[in-house]
C-alpha positions in Angstrom: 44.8 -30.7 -103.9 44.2 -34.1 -103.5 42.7 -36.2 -106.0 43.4 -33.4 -108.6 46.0 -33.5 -111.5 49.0 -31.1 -110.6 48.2 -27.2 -111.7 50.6 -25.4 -113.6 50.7 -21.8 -115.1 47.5 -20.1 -114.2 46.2 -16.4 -115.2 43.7 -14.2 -113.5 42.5 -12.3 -116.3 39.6 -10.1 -115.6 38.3 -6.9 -113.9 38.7 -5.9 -110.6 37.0 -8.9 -108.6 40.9 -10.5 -110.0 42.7 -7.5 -109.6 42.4 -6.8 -106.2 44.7 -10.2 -105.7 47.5 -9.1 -104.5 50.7 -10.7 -103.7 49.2 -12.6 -99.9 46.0 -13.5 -102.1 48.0 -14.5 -104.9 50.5 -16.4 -102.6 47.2 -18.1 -100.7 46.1 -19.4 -103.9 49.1 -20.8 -104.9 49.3 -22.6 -101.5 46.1 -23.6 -101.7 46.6 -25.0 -105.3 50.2 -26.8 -104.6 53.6 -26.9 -105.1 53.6 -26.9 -109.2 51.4 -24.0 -109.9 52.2 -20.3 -110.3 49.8 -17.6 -110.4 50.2 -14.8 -112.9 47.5 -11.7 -112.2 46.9 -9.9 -115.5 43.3 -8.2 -114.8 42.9 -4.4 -114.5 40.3 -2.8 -112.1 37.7 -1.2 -114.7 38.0 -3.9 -117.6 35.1 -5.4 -119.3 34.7 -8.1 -121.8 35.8 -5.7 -124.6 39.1 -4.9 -123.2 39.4 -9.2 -122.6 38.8 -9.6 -126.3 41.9 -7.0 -127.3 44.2 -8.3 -124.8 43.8 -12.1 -125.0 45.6 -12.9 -128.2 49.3 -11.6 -126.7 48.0 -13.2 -123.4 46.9 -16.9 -125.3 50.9 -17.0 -126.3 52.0 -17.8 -123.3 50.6 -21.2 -123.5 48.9 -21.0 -120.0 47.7 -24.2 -118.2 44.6 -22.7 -116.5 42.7 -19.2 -117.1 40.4 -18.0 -114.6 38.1 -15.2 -115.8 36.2 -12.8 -114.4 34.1 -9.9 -116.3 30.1 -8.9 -116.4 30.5 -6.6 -113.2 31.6 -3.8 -115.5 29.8 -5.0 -118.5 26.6 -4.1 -116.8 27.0 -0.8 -115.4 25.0 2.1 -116.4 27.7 4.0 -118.0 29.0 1.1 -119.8 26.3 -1.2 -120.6 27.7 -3.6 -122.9 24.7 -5.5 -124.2 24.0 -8.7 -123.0 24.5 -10.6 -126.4 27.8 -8.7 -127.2 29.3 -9.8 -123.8 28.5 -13.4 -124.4 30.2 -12.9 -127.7 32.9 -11.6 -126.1 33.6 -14.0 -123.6 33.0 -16.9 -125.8 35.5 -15.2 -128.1 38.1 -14.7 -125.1 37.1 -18.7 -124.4 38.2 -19.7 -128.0 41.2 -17.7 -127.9 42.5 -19.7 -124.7 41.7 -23.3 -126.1 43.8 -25.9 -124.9 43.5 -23.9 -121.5 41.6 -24.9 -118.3 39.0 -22.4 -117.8 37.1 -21.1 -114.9 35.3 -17.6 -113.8 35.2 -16.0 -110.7 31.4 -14.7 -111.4 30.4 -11.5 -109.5 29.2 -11.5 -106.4 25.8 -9.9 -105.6 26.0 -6.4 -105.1 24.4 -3.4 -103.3 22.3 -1.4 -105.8 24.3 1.5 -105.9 26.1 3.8 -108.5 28.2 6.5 -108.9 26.4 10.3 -108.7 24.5 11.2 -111.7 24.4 7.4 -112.9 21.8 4.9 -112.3 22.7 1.7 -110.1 23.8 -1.4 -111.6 21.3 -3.9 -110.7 21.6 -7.4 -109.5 18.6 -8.8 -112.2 21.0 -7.0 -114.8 24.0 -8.8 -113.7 22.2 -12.6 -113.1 22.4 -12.1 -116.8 26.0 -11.5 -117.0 27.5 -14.0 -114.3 24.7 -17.1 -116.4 26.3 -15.9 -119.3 29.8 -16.1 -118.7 28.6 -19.6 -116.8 27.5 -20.8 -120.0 30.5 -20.1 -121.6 33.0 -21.5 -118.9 31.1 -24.6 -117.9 28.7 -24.3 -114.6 31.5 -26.9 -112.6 34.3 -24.4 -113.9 32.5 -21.6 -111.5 33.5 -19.9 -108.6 29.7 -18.6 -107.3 30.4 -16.1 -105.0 26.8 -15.0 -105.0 25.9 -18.5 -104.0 29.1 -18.5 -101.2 29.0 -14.9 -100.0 26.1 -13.2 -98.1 27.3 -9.7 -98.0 30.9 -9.2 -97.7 31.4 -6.4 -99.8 33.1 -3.0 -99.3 31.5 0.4 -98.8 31.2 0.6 -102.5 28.7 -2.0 -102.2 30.8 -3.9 -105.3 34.1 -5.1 -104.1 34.8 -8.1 -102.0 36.3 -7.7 -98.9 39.7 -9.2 -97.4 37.7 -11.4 -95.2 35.6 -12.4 -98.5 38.7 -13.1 -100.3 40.3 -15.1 -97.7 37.3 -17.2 -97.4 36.9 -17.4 -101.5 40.0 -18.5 -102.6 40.0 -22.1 -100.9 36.7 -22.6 -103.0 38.5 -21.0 -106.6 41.6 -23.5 -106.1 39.0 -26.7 -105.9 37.3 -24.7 -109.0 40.9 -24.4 -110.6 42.2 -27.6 -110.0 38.9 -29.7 -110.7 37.1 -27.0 -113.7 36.4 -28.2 -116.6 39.6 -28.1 -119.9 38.3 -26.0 -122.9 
């Protein structure tokens, strides 16, 4: 990317909004980011901030260059509900444990106020909460918005992004990687 330091190692690490890069997402973003980086995908669909914490200290050995995070959608559903102050320790703890790292977050998009059968919805109000406070953590230019970027876009589930939404995201999270903010 022009204008931008060369990007090395970089690992998604998150829920599902990371998992669902596959290999052509994956290979788009490394295009995207240039010729020096590599892209390693270590997020699960289902995570939340609790399973970040547990995983990040093996992850933090590999000495990454950039780490792109992305938790709060799961964090904030009904049948989860991690509270709102124990997330923001939890990312801030999965922050510390990556210093020296680049970080960014892929924040969750806004979703269609839906849940599973017998649960409540999750709830866009609820997960402002989450996305500002993983943006407080990461650094507001560190952010990939895809509530600000994305009107709609989203699966049947009303929570996923689609393959149009990723194809037109990931431009927008290599500028994020390669100009973010370093921890």
């Amino acid at each position: 990317m022009p204008g931008a330091a060369p990007v090395g190692d970089v690992m998604l690490f998150g829920d599902s909004m990371l998992a669902r890069f596959t290999k052509n997402r994956i290979r788009q973003l490394e295009s995207e980011l240039g010729p020096t980086a590599t892209v390693y995908n270590c997020a699960a669909g289902g995570w939340d901030s609790s399973d970040g914490v547990r995983r990040a200290p093996l992850l933090a050995r590999a000495g990454w260059d950039t780490v792109v995070l992305s938790f709060g959608a799961n964090d904030c559903a009904p049948w989860k509900r991690v509270p709102i102050e124990q997330f923001a320790e939890n990312v801030a703890a999965v922050a510390r444990t990556f210093s020296g790292a680049r970080l960014a977050a892929f924040l969750p998009p806004r979703i269609e106020e839906t849940g599973p059968p017998g649960h409540p919805p999750r709830t866009n109000r609820e997960l402002d909460a989450y996305r500002e406070a993983l943006r407080a953590v990461v650094g507001a230019d560190a952010c990939l918005d895809t509530a600000r970027l994305l009107t709609g876009g989203l699966e049947a589930d009303g929570l996923h992004l689609t393959t149009g939404s990723y194809t037109a995201l990931i431009p927008e999270l290599a500028r994020v990687i390669a100009h973010g903010t370093p921890s």
